[in-house]
KOLTI-753628 format. One line per 3 residues: number of its first residue (from 1); their letters; for each residue x, y, z of C-alpha. Coordinates in nm, 3 decimals. Layout:
NUM) A) X Y Z | ...;
***
This chain:
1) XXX) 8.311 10.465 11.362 | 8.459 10.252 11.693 | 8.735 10.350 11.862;
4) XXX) 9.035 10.137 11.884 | 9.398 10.120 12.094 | 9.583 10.007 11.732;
7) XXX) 9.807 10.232 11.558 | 9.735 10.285 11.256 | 9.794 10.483 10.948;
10) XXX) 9.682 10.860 10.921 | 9.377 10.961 10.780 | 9.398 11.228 10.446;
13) XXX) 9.117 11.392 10.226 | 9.173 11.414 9.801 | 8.952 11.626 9.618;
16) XXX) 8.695 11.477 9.390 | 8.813 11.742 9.086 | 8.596 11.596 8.835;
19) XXX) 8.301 11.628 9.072 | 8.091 11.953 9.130 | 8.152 12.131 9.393;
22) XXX) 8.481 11.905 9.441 | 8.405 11.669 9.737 | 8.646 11.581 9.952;
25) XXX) 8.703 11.137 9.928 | 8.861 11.038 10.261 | 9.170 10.856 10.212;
28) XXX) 9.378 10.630 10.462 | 9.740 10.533 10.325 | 9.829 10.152 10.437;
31) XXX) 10.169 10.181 10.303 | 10.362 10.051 10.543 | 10.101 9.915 10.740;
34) XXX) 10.041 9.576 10.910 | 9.814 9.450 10.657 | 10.013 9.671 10.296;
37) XXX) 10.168 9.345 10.227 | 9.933 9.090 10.266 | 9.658 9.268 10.053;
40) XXX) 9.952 9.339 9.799 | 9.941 8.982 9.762 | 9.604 8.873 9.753;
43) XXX) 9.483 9.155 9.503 | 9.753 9.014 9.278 | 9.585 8.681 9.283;
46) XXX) 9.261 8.766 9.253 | 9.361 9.034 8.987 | 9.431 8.781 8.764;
49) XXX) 9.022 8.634 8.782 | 8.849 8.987 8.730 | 8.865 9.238 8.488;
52) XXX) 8.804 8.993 8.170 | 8.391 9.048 8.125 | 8.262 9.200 7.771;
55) XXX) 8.132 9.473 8.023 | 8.525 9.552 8.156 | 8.673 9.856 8.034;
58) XXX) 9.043 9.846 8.049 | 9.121 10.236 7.984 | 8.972 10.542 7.787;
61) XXX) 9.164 10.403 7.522 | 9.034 10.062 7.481 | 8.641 10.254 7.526;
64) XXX) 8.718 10.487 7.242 | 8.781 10.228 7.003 | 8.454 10.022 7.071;
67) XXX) 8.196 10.314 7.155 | 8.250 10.463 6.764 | 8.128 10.128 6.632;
70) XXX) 7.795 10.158 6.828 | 7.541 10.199 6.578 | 7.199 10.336 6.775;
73) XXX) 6.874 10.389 6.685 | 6.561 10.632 6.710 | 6.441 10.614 7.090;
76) XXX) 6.796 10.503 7.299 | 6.961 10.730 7.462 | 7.310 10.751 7.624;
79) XXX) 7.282 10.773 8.010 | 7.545 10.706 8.281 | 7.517 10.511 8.600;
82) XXX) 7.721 10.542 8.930 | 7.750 10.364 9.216 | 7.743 10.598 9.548;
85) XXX) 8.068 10.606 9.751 | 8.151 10.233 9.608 | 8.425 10.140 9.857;
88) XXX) 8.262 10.232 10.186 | 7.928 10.039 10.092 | 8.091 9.700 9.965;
91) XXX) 7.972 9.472 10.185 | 8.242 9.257 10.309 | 8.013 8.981 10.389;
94) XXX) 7.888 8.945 10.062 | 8.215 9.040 9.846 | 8.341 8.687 10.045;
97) XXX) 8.069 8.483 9.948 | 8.131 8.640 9.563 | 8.460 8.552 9.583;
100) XXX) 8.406 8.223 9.743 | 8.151 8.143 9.436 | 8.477 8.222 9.187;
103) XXX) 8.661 7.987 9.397 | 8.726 7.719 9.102 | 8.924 8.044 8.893;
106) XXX) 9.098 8.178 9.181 | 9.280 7.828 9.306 | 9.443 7.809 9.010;
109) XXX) 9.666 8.119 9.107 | 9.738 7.977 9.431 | 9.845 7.752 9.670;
112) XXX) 9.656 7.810 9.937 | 9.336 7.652 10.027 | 9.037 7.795 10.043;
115) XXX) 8.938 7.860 10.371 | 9.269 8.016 10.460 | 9.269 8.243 10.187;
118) XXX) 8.926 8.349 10.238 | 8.985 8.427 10.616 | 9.301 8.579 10.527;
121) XXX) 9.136 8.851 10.266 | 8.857 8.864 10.541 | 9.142 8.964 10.838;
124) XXX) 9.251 9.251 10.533 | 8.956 9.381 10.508 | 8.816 9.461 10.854;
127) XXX) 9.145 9.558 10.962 | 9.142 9.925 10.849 | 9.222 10.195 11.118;
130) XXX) 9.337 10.543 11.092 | 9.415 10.788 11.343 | 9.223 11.155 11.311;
133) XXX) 9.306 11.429 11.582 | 9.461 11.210 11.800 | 9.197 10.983 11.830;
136) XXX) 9.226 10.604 11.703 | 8.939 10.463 11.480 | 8.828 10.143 11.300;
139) XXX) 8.634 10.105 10.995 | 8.274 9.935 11.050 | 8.150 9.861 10.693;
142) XXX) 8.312 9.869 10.354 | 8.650 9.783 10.244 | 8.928 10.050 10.293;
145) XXX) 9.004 10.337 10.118 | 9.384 10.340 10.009 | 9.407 9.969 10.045;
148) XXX) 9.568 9.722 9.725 | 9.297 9.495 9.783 | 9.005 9.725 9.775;
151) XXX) 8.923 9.757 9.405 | 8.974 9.375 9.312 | 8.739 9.283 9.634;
154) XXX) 8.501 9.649 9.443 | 8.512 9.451 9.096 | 8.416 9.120 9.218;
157) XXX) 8.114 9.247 9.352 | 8.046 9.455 9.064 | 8.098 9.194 8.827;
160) XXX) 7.831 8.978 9.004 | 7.602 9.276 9.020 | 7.584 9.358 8.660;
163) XXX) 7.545 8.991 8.577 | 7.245 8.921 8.747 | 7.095 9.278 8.701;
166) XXX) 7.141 9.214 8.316 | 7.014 8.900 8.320 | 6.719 8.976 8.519;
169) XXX) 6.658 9.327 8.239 | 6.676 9.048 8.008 | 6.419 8.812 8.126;
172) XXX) 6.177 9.112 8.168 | 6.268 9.136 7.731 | 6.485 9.443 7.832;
175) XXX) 6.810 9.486 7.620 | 7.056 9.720 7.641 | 7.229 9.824 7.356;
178) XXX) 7.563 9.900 7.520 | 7.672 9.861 7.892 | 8.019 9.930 7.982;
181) XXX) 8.150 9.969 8.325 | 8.483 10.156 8.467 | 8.515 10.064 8.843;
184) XXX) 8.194 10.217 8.972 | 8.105 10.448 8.618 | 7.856 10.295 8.418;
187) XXX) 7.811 10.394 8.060 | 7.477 10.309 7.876 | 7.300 10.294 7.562;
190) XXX) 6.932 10.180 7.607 | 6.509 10.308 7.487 | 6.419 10.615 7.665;
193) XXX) 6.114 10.414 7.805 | 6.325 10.181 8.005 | 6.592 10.391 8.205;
196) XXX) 6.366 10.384 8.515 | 6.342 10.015 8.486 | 6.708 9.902 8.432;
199) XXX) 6.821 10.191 8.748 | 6.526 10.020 8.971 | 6.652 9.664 8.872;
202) XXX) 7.054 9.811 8.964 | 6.912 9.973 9.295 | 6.748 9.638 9.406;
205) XXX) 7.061 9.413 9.364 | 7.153 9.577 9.732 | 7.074 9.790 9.948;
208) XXX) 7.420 9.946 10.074 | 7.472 9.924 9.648 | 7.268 10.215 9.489;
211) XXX) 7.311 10.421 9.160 | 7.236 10.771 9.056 | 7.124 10.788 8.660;
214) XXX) 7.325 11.128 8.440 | 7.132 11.188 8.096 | 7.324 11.319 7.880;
217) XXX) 7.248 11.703 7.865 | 7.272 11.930 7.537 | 7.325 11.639 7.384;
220) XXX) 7.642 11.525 7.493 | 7.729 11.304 7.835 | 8.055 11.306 8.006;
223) XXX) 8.265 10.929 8.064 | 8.565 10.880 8.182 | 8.792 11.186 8.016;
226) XXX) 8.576 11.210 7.744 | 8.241 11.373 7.597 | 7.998 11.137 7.413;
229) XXX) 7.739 11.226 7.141 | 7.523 11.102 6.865 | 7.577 11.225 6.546;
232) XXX) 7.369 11.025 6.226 | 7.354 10.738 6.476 | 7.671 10.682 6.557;
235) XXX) 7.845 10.768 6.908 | 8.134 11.023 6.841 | 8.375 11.091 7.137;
238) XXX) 8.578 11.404 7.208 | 8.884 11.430 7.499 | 8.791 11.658 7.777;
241) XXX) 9.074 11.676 8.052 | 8.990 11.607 8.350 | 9.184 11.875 8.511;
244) XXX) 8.926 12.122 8.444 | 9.146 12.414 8.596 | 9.433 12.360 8.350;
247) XXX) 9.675 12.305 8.590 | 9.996 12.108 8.464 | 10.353 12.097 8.533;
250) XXX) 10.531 12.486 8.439 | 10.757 12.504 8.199 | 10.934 12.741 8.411;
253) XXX) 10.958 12.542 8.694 | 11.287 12.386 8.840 | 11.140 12.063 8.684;
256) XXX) 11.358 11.751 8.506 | 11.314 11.817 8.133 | 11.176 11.507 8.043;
259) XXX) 10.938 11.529 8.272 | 10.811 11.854 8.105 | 10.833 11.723 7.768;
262) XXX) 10.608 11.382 7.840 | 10.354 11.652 8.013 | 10.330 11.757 7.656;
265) XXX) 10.311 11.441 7.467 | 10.040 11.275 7.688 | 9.825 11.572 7.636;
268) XXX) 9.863 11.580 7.253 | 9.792 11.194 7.264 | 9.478 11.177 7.498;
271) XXX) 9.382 11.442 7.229 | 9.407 11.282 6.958 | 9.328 10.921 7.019;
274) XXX) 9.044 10.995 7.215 | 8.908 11.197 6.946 | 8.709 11.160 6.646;
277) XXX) 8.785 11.275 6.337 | 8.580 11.620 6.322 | 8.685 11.720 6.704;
280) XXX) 9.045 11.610 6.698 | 9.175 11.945 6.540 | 8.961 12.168 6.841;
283) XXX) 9.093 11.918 7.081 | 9.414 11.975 6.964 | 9.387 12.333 7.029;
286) XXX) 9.236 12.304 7.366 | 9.598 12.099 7.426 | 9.797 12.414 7.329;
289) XXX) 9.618 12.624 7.483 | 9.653 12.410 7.802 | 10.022 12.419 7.765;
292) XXX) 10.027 12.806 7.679 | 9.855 12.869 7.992 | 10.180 12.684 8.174;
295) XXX) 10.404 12.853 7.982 | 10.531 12.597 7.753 | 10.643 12.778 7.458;
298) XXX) 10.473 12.814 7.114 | 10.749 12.597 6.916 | 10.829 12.313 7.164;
301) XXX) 10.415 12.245 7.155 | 10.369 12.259 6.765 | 10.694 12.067 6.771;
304) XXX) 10.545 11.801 7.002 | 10.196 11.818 6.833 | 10.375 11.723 6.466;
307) XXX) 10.540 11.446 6.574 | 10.279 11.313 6.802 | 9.995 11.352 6.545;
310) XXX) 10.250 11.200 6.271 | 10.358 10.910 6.494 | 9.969 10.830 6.553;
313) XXX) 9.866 10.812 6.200 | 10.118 10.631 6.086 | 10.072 10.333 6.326;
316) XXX) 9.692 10.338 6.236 | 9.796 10.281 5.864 | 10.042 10.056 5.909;
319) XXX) 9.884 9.823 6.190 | 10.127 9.528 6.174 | 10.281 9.361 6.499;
322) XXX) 10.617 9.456 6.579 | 10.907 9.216 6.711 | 10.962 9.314 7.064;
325) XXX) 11.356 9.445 7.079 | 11.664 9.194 7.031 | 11.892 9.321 7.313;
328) XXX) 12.249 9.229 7.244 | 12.353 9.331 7.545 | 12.227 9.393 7.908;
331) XXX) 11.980 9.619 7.905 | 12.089 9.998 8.098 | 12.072 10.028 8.476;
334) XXX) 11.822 10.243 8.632 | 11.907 10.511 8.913 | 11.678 10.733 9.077;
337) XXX) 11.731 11.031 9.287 | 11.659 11.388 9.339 | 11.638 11.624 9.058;
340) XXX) 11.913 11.961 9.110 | 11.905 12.175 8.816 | 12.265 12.170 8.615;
343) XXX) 12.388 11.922 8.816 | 12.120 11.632 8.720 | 12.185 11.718 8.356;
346) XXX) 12.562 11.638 8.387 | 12.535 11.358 8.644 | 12.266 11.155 8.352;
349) XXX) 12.584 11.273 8.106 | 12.815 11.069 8.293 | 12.637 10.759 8.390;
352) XXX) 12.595 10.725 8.008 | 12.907 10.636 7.959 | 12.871 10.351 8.208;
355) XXX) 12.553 10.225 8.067 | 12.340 10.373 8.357 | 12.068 10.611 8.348;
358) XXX) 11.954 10.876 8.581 | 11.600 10.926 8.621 | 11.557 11.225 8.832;
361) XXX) 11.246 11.309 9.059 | 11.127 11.663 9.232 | 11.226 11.704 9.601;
364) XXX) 10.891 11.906 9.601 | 10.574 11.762 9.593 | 10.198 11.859 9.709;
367) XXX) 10.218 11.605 9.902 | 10.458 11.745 10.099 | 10.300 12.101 10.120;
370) XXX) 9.960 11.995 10.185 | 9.879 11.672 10.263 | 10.098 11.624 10.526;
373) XXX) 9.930 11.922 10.743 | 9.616 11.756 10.665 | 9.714 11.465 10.841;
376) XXX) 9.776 11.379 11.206 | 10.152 11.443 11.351 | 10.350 11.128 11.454;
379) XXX) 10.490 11.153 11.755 | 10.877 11.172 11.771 | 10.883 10.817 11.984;
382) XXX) 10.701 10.636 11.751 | 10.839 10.758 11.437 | 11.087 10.472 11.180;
385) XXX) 11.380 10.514 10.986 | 11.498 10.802 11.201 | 11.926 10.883 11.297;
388) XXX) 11.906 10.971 11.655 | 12.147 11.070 11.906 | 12.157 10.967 12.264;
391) XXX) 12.372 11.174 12.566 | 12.617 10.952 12.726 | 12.636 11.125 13.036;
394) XXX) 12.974 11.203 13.008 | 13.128 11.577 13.137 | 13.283 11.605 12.773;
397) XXX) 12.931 11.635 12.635 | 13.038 11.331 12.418 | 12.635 11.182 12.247;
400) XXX) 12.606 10.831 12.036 | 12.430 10.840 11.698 | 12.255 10.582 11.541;
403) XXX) 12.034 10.493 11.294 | 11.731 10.284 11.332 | 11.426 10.142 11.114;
406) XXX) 11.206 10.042 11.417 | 10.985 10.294 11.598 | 11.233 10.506 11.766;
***
């Protein structure tokens, strides 16, 4: 790393939990940076060009659905492929010259020309700085962690890679039965005899680019939140939370309602939809048993389990397209603020008569227990949207207060 005289945002570290060992992946926050809006913008744009390959995967959802109609046969193997510390070895140089190549999709998004936008996304990109005991830094290579831009700039690369890497596995009468990437996880189906070939052929695409190989042991392989495995030559998938600790919101805790209640529904539906047949019923139990652990209560879960399990089949039997909602009048106002126990519950009361709803959020937050001793301290002078009060000099003692959104 260089140093640099900019201030920038503060650096942070979040755990890696479905890693061994747990890493620690450095973080830098731009919100609120120079460059936040800008690469808002751009990743928008560009969004709108990536992500729409047969080798995309959209969600665990989406994967589920298409793995179970894999049929395999004797001699391929599932195996996993993933790209080491993505973001930090993207070179920018080349992710440019990718994106300068999709040029004729991109324009139509835009109005500005080419060269400006591509210097533009270039400025974005080699403008990350962070601040770590009191000492300024710049990033030298790779595209910034906690920047909007970084995984669009990530999947255009990525999308070149595994084009010519496939093509090249091809021309060398290679075929892969399945290949299906998630932002830097790579799920394969492929013979035994030509792993070593396709991760040499991945490896060579570039050298700041390079992929570890997972076979898939006892058996099964882990993708995404999910375990895969053959079974009579088909791929069957199971849910496996990713929260290995079983950590979730309490039940007990001074927590909005709601908020407790969708805990439960979007374990019971991970469960169930990312589950085949023959493991949906264990990995409904492993749900309640997550939610016993946090206290949840034994007839609010099989309460949320019938109605999510019943509300699943149904729409698989009855898969016709529903009319989006005819509102005949203006749809509800939104207002967000701090949850209170008691008085939240009355407050949302009350702002249904007046065709408003409340939607509360906790005051506490790990963020604000731990990652904020992680990082650096601002200094009091160069802290925003701070009230201040300034002596006047006065023998009465009398002091002006203000309020301010620029560095005090």
């Amino acid at each position: 790393m260089k140093e640099s005289s900019c201030n920038p945002p503060r650096i942070y570290g979040l755990p890696k939990i479905h890693k061994d060992n747990r890493p620690l992946r450095p973080v830098v926050s731009t919100i609120g940076s120079a460059t936040y809006n800008i690469a808002r913008y751009f990743a928008g744009i560009i969004a709108k060009v990536v992500g729409k390959t047969d080798y995309h995967v959209r969600n665990s959802f989406d994967f589920a659905k298409e793995i179970t109609e894999v049929q395999t046969s004797e001699g391929e193997v599932l195996f996993s492929l993933d790209v080491v510390s993505l973001y930090t070895n993207v070179p920018v140089d080349y992710a440019l010259g990718c994106l300068e190549e999709r040029w004729g999709e991109v324009e139509h998004h835009t109005k500005i020309d080419k060269e400006s936008f591509v210097e533009a996304v270039k400025i974005v990109l080699e403008s990350s700085f962070f601040v770590y005991q009191g000492t300024m830094y710049g990033q030298t290579f790779g595209v910034p962690m906690g920047s909007p831009l970084s995984p669009v700039i990530a999947n255009v690369v990525m999308e070149k890679l595994e084009q010519e890497c496939i093509r090249k596995l091809e021309a060398n009468q290679i075929q892969m039965k399945l290949y299906k990437r998630y932002v830097d996880d790579c799920m394969c189906v492929a013979g035994v005899e030509h792993i070593q070939m396709i991760v040499d052929t991945f490896n060579s695409f570039h050298d700041r680019l390079q992929f570890t190989v997972e076979m898939k042991m006892g058996g099964k392989i882990k993708f995404l939140d999910m375990t895969l495995e053959r079974e009579n030559n088909r791929i069957m998938t199971a849910w496996l939370p990713k929260q290995q600790n079983g950590r979730y919101l309490d039940y007990t805790s001074k927590s909005p309602f709601q908020h407790k209640h969708n805990t439960a529904i979007t374990l019971f539906d991970r469960a169930i939809k990312l589950s085949c047949g023959g493991k949906r019923r264990e990995a409904l139990n492993h749900a309640s048993e997550i939610l016993r652990k946090n206290n949840y209560p034994s007839w609010f879960t099989d309460r949320v389990k019938r109605t999510e399990y019943t509300n699943t089949i149904t729409h698989w039997k009855h898969k016709t397209e529903q009319q989006p909602p005819k509102y005949t009048k203006q749809p509800p106002k939104y207002i967000s603020a701090p949850y209170i126990p008691c008085l939240s519950e009355k407050i949302r009361k009350i702002l249904l008569r007046h065709d408003m709803t409340l939607t509360s959020r906790p005051q506490n937050k790990i963020k604000h227990k731990i990652f904020s001793k992680m990082e650096d301290q601002i200094p009091p002078g160069r802290q925003k949207n701070v009230v201040y009060s300034i002596p006047c000099g006065t023998n009465d003692g009398k002091t002006y207060i203000g309020q301010t959104k620029r560095m005090l």
